[in-house]
C-alpha positions as CSV (number, residue, x, y, z in Angstrom):
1,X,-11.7,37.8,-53.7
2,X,-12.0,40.3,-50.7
3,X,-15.5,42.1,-51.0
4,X,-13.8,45.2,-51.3
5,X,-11.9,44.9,-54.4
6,X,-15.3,42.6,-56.4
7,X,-16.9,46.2,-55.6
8,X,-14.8,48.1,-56.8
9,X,-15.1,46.3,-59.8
10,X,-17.9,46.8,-60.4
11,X,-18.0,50.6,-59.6
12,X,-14.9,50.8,-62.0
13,X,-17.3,49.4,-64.9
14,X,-20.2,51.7,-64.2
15,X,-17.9,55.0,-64.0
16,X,-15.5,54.2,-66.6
17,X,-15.7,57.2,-68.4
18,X,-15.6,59.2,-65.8
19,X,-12.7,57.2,-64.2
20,X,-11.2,58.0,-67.9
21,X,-11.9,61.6,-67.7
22,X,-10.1,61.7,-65.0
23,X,-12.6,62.9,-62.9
24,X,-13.2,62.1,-59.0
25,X,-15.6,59.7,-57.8
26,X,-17.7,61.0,-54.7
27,X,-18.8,58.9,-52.4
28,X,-21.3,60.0,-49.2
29,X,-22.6,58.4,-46.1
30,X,-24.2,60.9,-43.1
31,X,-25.6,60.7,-39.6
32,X,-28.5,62.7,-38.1
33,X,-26.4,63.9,-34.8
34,X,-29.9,63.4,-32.4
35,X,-27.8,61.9,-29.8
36,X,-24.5,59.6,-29.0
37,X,-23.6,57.9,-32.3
38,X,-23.9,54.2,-31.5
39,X,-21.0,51.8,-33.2
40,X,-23.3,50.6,-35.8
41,X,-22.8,54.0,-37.5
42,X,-19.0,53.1,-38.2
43,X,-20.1,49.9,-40.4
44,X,-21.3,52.2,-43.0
45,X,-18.5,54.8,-42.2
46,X,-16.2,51.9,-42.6
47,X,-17.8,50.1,-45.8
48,X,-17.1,53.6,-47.5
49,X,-14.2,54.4,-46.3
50,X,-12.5,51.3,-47.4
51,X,-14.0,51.5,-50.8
52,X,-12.3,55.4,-51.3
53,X,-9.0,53.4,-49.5
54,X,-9.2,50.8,-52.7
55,X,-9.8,53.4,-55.1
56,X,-6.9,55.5,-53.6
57,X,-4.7,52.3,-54.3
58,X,-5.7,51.5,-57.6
59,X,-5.1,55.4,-58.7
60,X,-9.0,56.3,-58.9
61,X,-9.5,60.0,-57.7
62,X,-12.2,59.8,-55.3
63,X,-13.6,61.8,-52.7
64,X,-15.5,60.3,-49.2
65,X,-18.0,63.0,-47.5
66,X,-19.2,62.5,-44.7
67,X,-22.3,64.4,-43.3
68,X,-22.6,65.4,-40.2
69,X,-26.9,66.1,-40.0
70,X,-27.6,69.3,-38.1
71,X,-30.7,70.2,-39.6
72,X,-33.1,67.6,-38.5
73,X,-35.6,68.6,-36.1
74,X,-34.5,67.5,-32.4
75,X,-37.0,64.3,-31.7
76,X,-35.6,62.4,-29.1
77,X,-33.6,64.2,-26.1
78,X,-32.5,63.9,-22.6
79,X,-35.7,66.0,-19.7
80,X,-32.8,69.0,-20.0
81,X,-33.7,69.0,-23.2
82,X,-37.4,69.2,-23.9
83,X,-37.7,72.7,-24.4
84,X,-36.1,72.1,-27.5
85,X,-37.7,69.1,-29.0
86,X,-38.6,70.1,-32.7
87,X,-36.1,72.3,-32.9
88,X,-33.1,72.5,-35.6
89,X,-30.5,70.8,-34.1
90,X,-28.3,73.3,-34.9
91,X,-30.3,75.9,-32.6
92,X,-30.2,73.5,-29.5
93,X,-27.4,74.5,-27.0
94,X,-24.8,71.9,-25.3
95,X,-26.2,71.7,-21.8
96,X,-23.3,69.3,-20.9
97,X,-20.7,70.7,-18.2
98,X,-17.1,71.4,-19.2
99,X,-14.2,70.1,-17.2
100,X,-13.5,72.3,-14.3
101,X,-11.0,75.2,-16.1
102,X,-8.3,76.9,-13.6
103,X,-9.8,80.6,-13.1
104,X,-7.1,83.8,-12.2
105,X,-7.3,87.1,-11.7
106,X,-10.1,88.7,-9.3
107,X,-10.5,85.0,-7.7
108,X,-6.9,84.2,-7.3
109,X,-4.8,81.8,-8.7
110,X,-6.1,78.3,-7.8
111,X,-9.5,78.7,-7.6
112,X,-11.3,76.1,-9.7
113,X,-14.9,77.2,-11.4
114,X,-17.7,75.0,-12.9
115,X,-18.6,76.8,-16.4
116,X,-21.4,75.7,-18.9
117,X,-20.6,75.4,-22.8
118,X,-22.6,77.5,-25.0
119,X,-22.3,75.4,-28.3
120,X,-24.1,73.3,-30.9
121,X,-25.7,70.2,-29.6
122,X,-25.4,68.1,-32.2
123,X,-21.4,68.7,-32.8
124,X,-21.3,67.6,-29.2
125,X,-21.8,64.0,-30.9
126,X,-20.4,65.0,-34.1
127,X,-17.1,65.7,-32.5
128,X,-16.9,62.7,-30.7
129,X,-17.4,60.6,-33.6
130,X,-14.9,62.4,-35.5
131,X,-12.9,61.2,-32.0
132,X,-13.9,57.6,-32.7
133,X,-13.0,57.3,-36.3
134,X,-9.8,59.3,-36.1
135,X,-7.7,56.3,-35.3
136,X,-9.0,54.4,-38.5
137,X,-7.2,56.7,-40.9
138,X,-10.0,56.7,-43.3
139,X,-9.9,59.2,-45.9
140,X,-13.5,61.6,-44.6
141,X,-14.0,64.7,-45.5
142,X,-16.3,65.8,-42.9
143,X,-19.0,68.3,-43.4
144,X,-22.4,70.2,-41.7
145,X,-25.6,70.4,-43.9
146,X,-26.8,73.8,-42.7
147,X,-24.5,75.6,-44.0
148,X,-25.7,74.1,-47.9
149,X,-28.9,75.4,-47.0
150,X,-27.8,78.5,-46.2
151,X,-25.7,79.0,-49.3
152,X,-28.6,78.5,-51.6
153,X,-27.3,75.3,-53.0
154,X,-31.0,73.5,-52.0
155,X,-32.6,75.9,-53.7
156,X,-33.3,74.6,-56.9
157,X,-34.3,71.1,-55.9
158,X,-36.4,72.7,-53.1
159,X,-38.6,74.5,-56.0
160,X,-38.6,71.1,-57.7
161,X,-40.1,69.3,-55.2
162,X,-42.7,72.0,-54.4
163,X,-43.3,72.3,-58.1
164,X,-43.8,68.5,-58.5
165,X,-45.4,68.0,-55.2
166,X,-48.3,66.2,-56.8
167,X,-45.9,63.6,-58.5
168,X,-44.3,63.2,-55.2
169,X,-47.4,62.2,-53.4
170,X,-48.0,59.6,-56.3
171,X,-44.2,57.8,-55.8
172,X,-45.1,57.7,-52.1
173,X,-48.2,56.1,-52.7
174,X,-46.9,53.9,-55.6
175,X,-43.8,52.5,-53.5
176,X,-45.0,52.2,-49.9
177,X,-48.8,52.5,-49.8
178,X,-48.2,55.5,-47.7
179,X,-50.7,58.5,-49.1
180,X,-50.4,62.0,-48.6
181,X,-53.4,64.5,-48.3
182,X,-54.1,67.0,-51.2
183,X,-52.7,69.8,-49.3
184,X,-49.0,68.2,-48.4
185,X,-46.0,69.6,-49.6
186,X,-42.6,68.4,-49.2
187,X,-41.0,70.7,-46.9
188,X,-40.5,71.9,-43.8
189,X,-40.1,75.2,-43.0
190,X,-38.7,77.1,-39.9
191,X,-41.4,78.8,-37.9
192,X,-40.9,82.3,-37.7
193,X,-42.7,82.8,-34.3
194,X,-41.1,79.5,-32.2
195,X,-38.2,78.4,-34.5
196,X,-39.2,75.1,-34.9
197,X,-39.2,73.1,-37.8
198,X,-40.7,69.8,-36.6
199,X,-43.9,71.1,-36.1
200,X,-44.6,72.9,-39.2
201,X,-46.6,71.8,-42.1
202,X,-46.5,73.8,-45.9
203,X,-50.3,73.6,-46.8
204,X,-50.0,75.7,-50.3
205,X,-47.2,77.0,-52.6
206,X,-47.0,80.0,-55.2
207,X,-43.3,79.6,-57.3
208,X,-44.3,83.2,-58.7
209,X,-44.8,85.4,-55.8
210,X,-42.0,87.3,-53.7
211,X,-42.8,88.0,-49.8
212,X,-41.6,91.3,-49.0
213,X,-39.5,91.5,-45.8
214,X,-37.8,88.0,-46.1
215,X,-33.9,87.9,-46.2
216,X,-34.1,85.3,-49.4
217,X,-33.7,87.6,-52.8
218,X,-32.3,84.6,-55.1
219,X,-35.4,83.1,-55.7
220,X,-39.0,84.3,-55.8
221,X,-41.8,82.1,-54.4
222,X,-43.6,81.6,-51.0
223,X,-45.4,78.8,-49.3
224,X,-48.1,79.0,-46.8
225,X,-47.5,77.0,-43.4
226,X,-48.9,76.2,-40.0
227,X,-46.9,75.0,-36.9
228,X,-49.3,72.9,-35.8
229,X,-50.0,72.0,-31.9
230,X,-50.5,68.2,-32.5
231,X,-48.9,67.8,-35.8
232,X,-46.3,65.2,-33.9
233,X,-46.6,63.5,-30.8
234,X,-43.0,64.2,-29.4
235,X,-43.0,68.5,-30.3
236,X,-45.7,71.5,-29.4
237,X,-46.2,74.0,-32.2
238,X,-46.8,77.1,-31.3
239,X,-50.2,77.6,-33.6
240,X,-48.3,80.7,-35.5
241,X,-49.4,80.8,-39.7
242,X,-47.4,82.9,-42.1
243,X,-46.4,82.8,-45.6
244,X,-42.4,83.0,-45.9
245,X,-39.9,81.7,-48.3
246,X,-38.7,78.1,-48.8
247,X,-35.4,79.4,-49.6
248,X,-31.6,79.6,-48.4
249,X,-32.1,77.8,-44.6
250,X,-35.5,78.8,-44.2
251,X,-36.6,75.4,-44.9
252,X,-35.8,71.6,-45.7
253,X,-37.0,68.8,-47.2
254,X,-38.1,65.8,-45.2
255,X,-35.6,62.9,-45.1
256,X,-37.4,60.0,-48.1
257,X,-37.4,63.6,-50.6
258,X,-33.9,65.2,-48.8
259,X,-32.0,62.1,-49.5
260,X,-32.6,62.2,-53.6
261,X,-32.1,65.7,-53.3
262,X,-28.5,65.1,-51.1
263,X,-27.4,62.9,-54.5
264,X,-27.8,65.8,-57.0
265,X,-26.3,68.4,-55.0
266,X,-23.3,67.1,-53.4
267,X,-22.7,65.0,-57.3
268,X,-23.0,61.9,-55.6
269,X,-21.8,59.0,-57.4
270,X,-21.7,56.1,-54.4
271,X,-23.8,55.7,-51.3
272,X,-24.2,52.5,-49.6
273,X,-27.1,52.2,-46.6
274,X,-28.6,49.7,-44.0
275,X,-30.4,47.1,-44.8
276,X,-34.0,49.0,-42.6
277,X,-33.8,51.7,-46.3
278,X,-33.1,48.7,-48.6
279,X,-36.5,47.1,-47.5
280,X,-38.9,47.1,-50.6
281,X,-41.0,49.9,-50.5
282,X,-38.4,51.8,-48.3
283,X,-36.7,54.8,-48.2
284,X,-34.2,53.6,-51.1
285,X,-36.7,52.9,-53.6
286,X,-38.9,56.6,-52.9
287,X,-35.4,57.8,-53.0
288,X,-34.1,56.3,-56.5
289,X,-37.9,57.2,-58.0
290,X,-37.7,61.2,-56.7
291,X,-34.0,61.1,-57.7
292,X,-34.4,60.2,-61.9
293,X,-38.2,61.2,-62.2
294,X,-38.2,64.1,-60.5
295,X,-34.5,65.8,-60.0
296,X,-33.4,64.0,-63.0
297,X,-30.1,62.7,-61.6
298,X,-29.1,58.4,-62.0
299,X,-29.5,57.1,-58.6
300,X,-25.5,56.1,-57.0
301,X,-24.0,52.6,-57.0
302,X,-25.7,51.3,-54.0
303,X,-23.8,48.8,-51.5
304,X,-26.5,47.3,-49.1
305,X,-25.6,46.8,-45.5
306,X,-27.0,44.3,-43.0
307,X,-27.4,45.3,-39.2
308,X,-24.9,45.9,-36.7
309,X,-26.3,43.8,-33.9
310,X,-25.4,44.1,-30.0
311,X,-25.8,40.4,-28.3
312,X,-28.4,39.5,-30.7
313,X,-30.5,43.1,-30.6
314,X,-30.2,45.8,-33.7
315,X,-28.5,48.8,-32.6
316,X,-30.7,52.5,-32.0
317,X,-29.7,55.6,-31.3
318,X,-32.7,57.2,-30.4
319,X,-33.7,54.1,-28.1
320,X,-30.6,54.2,-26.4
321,X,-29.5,50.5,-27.4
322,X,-25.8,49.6,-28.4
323,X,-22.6,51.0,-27.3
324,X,-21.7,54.4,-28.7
325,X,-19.0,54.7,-31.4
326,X,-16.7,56.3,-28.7
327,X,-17.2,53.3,-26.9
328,X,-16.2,50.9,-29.3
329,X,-13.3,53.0,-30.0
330,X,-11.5,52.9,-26.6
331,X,-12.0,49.1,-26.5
332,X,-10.6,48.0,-30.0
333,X,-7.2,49.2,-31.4
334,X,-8.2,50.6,-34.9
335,X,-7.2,47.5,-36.7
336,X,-9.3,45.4,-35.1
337,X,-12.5,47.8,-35.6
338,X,-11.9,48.0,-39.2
339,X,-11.4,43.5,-39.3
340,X,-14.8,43.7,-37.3
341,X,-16.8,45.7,-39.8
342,X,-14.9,43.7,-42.7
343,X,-14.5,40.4,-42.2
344,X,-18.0,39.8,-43.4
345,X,-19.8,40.5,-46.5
346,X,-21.6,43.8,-46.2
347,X,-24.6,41.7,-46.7
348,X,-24.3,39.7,-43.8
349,X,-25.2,40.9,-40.2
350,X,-22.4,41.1,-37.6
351,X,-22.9,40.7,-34.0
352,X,-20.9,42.3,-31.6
353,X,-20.9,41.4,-27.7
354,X,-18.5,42.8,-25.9
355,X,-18.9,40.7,-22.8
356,X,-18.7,37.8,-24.3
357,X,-16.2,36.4,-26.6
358,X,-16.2,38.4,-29.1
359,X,-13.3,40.6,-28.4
360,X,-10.9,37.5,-27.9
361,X,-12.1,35.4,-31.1
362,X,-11.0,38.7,-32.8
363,X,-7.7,39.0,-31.6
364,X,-7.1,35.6,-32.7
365,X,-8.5,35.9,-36.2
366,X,-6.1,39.1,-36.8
367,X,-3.3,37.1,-35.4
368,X,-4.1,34.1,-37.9
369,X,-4.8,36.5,-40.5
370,X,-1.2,38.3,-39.8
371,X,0.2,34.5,-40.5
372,X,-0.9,34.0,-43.2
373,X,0.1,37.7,-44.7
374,X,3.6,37.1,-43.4
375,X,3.6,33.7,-45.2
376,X,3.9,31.8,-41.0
377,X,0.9,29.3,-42.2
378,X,2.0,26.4,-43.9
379,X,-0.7,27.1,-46.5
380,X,-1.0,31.0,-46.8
381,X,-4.1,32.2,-48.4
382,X,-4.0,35.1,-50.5
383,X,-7.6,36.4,-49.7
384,X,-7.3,36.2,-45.4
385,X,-3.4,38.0,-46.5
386,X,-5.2,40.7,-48.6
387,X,-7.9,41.1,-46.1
388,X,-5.7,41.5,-43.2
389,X,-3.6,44.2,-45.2
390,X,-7.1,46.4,-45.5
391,X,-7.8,45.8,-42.0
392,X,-4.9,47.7,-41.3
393,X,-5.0,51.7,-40.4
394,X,-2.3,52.7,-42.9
395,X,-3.1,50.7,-45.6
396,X,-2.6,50.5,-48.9
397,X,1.1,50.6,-47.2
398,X,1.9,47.0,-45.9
399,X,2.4,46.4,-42.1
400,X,5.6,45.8,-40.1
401,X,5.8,41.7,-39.6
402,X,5.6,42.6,-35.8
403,X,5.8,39.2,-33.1
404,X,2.4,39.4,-31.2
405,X,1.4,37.5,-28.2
406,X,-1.8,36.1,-28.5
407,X,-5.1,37.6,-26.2
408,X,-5.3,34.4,-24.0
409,X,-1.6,34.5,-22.9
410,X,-1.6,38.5,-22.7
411,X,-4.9,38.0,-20.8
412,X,-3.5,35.7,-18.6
413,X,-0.1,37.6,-17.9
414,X,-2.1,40.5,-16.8
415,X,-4.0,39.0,-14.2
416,X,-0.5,37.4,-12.7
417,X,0.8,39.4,-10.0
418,X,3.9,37.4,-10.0
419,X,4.7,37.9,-13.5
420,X,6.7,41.1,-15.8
421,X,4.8,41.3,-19.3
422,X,7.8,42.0,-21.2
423,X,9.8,39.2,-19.3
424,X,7.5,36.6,-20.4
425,X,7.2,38.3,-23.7
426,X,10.9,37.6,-24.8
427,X,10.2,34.2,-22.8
428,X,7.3,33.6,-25.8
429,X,9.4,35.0,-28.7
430,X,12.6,33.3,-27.7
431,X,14.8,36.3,-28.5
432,X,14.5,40.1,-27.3
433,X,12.0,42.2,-28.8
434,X,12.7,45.5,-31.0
435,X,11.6,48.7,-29.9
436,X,8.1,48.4,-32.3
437,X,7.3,44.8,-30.6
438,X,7.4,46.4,-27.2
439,X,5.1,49.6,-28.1
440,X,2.6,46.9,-30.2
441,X,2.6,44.7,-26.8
442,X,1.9,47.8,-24.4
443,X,-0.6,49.3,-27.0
444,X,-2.8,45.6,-26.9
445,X,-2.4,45.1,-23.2
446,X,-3.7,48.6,-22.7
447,X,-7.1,47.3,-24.5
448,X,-6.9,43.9,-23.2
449,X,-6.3,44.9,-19.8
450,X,-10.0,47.8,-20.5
451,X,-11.5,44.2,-21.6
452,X,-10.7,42.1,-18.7
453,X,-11.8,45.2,-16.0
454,X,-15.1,46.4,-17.5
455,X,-16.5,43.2,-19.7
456,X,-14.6,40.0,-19.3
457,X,-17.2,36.9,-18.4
458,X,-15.8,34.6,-15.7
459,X,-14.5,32.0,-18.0
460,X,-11.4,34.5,-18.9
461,X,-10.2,35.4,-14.8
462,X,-7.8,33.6,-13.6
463,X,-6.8,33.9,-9.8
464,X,-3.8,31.5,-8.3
465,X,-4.7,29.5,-5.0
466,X,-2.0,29.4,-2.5
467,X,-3.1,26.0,-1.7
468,X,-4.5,22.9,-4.2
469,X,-8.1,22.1,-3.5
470,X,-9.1,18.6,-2.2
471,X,-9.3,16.4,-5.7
472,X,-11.1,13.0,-5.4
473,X,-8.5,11.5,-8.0
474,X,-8.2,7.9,-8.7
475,X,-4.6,5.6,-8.9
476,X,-4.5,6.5,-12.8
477,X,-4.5,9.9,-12.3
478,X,-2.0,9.8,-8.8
479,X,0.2,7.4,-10.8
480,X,0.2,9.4,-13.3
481,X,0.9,13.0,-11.7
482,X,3.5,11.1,-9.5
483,X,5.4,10.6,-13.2
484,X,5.3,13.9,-14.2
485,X,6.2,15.4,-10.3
486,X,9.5,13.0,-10.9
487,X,9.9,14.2,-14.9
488,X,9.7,18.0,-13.4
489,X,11.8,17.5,-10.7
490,X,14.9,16.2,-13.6
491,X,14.1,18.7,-16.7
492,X,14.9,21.9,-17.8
493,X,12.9,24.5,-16.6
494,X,11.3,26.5,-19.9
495,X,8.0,26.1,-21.0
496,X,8.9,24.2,-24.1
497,X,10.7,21.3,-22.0
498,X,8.2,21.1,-19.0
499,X,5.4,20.6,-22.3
500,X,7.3,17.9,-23.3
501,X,7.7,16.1,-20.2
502,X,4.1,16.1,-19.6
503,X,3.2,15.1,-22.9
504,X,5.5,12.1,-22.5
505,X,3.8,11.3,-19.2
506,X,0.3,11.4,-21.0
507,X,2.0,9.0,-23.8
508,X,4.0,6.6,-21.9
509,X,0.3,6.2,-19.4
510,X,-2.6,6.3,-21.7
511,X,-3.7,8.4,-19.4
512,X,-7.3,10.6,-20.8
513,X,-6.2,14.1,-21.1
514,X,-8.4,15.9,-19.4
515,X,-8.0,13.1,-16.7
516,X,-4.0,14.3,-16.2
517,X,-4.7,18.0,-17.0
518,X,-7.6,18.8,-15.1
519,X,-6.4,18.7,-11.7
520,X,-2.9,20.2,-12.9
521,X,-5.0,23.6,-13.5
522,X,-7.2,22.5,-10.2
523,X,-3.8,22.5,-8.0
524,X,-3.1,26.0,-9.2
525,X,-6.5,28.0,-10.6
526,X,-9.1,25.9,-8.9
527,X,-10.4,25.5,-12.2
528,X,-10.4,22.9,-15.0
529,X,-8.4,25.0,-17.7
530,X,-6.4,27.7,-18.6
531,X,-3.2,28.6,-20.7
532,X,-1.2,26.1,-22.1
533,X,0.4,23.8,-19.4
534,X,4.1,23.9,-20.2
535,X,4.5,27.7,-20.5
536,X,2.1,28.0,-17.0
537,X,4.0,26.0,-15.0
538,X,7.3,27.6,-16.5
539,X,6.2,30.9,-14.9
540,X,6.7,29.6,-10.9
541,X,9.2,28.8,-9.4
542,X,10.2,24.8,-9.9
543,X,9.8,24.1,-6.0
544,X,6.3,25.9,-5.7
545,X,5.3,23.3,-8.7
546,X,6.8,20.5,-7.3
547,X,5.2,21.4,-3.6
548,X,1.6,21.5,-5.4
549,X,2.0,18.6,-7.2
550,X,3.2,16.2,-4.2
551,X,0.3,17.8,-2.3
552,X,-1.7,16.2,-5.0
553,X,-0.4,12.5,-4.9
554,X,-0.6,12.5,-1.5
């Protein structure tokens, strides 16, 4: 069974009666937007989004929100934008430069003019995810956690917290050893002189009285609060003390006490996350103890995810390792992103390196995969057949049984000057191809061809030599090359036949494989391998074969 559907098993048995009631399912994953979303975001985007994608087939009402964070205070930034660390991240500006625009009018037509957009950092990144997940067709409904604030829809669980700030400390204490002085609330309030919310620290709280002058009237109660100097090593506070309200934006609650709070709120009824809040003692288990003890709301079905790993190292936005999302995006058709974040259990770590061999492994394991849905293999499995149909962007409807030509050939043909892709694509199939086959083979040598120009290692290039390198090759191996020059010379020339007529040559000898096809791939790559031998030769001219081979026997 495909991890997929043994989850949504078991979500289907704790929400039956909801399921019966015919009431939606939400489910919720977010992302703080402190810089360039790295791909190991879109595991968790993808575990979700697949889950609402199963319920959506099996005719379970479900909804998949997806938080874009803009509250968080700004922590880790580029020099350009250190004035605003501790910030919001809504208040920081996009410092980044926008394509040159064509300016008319009192400059004349023509003239081009550099111009600087004034927008919201963090939807700089936001956006471009959105960009990056687009092409999976996953069912998000996108949304910015300010505007919650805002609305007053925090409010409540903001005066819980406060309220129970004492029990709060305790959980802390109980389930990571991490204790909070007498004086620590759980909150973090906007400074009224500097705006920033990093820096501050609520030192006392009174539910009962109202602070005349504040914009908040749907809820009385104050706290007192410092924005400290040194409170954080990566902010300044400005040393400004007030009293203010926690209320409608004015404040937040720190991520382990936010999180619980996110689950009441938004209704949330599923919510996966990475294996670093899973820990014991970590985020997840403050999280599921503030959630029923305090806000008195059952914690969501949980689905545990390991690391995505790049080459080996775990994947961090703030210390600028991984590839971004964006990235990943323009390398992989969607289809093969979503096989990369499913084709393992979500328990199980996945390593990505893109300039190794990861990319072409892939390819092939969605072209096996497509075999055995369109019932090619001679023994077609029904789990690598239902896995390949979720893999695909428009499922739950089934693919078009589309031919393919696998990454090594398509590799190969790419780096031939000599050779038409299309022409040795109806070579491969053996009939023409329809009108979908030739968009599916353009689409995957666009991303094959991005491969092989920015992150293909040296085993995967392939350059003809004009002329065969000396060989040292010994009477076996002349003898035997001298066969095949004379069986080349007599048989048709197609792949398919010129195979066959070295593969009789290698019988009718005894000849060591590698001993025969090692300097056939010397006399033309000046390497020891490459595609397979019958369809490679099939792509020269007969006489160019036959002149390298008799330069090899001489």
């Amino acid at each position: 069974m495909v991890w997929a559907d043994r989850i949504v098993g078991e979500i289907k048995e704790r929400f039956a009666k909801k399921i019966a009631k015919g009431q939606p399912l939400v489910i919720r994953d977010e992302k703080t937007l402190s810089g360039r979303v790295h791909v190991g975001s879109l595991r968790g985007i993808v575990i979700h989004g697949l889950i609402a994608q199963v319920l959506n087939e099996q005719g379970i009402p479900n909804i998949f929100r997806f938080e874009l964070n803009d509250f968080d205070p700004m922590d880790e930034a580029p020099e350009k934008y250190l004035q605003h660390m501790g910030e919001p991240l809504w208040r920081v500006p996009d410092y980044s430069p926008l394509t040159l625009t064509l300016s008319r009018g009192e400059r004349g037509a023509g003239v081009h003019e550099p111009q600087l957009r004034e927008q919201n950092y963090p939807m700089l990144w936001g956006k471009e995810l959105q960009e990056a997940v687009a092409p999976l067709h996953l069912p998000i409904e996108w949304y910015t956690l300010r505007p919650h604030y805002e609305r007053g829809e925090f409010n409540e669980v903001i005066r819980d917290a406060l309220d129970h700030a004492v029990e709060i400390r305790a959980i802390y204490r109980e389930v990571s050893g991490s204790v909070k002085p007498d004086d620590w609330y759980p909150l973090q309030v906007v400074c009224e002189k500097c705006g920033k919310i990093g820096t501050t620290q609520v030192t006392h709280w009174d539910s009962t009285a109202v602070c005349h002058g504040e914009r908040s009237r749907t809820m009385t109660g104050i706290v007192t609060y410092t924005c400290k100097p040194d409170l954080v090593k990566w902010a300044k506070g400005c040393g400004h003390s007030g009293n203010m309200s926690p209320f409608d934006g004015n404040a937040k609650l720190p991520w382990k006490v936010e999180w619980p709070a996110k689950w009441k709120v938004f209704g949330i009824d599923i919510e996966g996350c990475g294996k670093d809040h899973s820990a014991a003692g970590g985020s997840r288990d403050i999280g599921r103890r503030i959630v029923t003890e305090i806000f008195h709301y059952p914690e969501p079905f949980n689905i545990p995810y390991e690391f995505f790993n790049l080459a080996g190292k775990k994947m961090s936005a703030s210390k600028g390792v991984g590839a971004s999302a964006k990235e990943v995006s323009d390398l992989l058709p969607p289809e093969l992103i979503r096989l990369l974040m499913i084709r393992k259990l979500p328990n199980h770590p996945i390593d990505f390196n893109p300039d190794g061999d990861t990319i072409p492994l892939l390819f092939d394991e969605y072209d096996r995969l497509a075999d055995h849905a369109f019932k090619r293999h001679p023994k077609p499995d029904h789990d690598f057949t239902r896995t390949f149909h979720i893999a695909n962007p428009d499922f739950p409807k089934k693919p078009e049984d589309l031919w393919q030509m696998r990454f090594s050939v398509l590799s190969f043909v790419l780096q031939m000057p000599h050779l038409r892709l299309e022409d040795e694509a109806v070579k491969l199939k053996g009939s023409a191809l329809t009108d979908a086959e030739k968009s599916a083979l353009r689409t995957r040598a666009r991303y094959v061809e991005k491969w092989l120009q920015e992150h293909a290692p040296e085993e995967y290039r392939f350059r003809i030599v004009e002329q065969p390198p000396p060989l040292a090759l010994d009477d076996t191996q002349r003898s035997a090359i001298a066969k095949v020059l004379s069986a080349l010379e007599r048989c048709p020339w197609d792949g398919a036949s010129i195979h066959e007529a070295i593969h009789a040559v290698k019988a009718e000898t005894g000849i060591e494989p590698k001993k025969l096809f090692q300097p056939l791939y010397q006399a033309f790559l000046g390497r020891d391998n490459g595609p397979q031998m019958g369809w490679f030769l099939s792509t020269f001219e007969r006489e160019k074969v036959l002149q390298h081979l008799a330069t090899l026997c001489a």
